[in-house]
N, C-alpha and C positions, 0 to 999 in steps of 0.2 A: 522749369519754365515752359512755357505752350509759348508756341507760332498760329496764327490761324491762317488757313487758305482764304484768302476770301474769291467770288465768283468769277474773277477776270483772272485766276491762278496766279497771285502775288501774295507772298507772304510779309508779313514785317517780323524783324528779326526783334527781340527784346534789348532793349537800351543796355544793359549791363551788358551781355555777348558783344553787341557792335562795340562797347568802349572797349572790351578786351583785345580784340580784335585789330581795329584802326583799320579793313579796309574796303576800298570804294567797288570793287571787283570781286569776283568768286570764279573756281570753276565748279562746275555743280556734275556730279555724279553716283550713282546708285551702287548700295551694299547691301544686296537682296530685297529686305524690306526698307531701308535704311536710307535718308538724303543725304550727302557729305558734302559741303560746302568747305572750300581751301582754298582762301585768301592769296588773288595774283598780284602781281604788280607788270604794267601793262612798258615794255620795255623798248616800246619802238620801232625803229630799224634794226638794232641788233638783234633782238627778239624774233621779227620775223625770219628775218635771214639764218639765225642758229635754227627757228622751225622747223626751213622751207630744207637744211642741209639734212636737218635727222629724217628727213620723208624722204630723200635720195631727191629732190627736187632740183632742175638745175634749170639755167638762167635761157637755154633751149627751149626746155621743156613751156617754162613761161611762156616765150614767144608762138608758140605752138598753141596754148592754149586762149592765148588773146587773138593770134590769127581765126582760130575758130571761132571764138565767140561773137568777132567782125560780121565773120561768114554769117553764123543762126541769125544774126540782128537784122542784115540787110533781107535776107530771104524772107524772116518775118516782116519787115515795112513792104516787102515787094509784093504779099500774100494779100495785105490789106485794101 
């Protein structure tokens, strides 16, 4: 079976693989020359929060990152 790229870099998957399949999500990753496509299922808050645990992320460190991101925002409106 062929996929085509077309010019906006979207492919469409062939109707037989997507009913195989059933899903609305992918994660997309490369195998040399190779695209792999592996069907997620998108889990929410627990999902994020088992994430946010396996990157050593912790609920500090968020606050830390939104304090900053406060900061760049305003110094950017204050720039303009």
């Amino acid at each position: 079976m062929l996929a085509k790229l077309t010019s906006k870099n979207q492919l469409t998957l062939p109707k037989t693989v997507v009913e195989q399949v059933r899903a609305e999500y992918y994660s997309v990753r490369t195998e040399g020359q190779s695209i792999v496509l592996t069907p997620v299922k998108l889990g929410g808050l627990e999902a994020v929060q088992e994430k946010l645990a396996a990157l050593g992320i912790v609920e500090r460190d968020v606050k830390s990152a939104v304090t900053w991101a406060r900061k760049q925002k305003r110094s950017t409106k204050s720039k303009s």
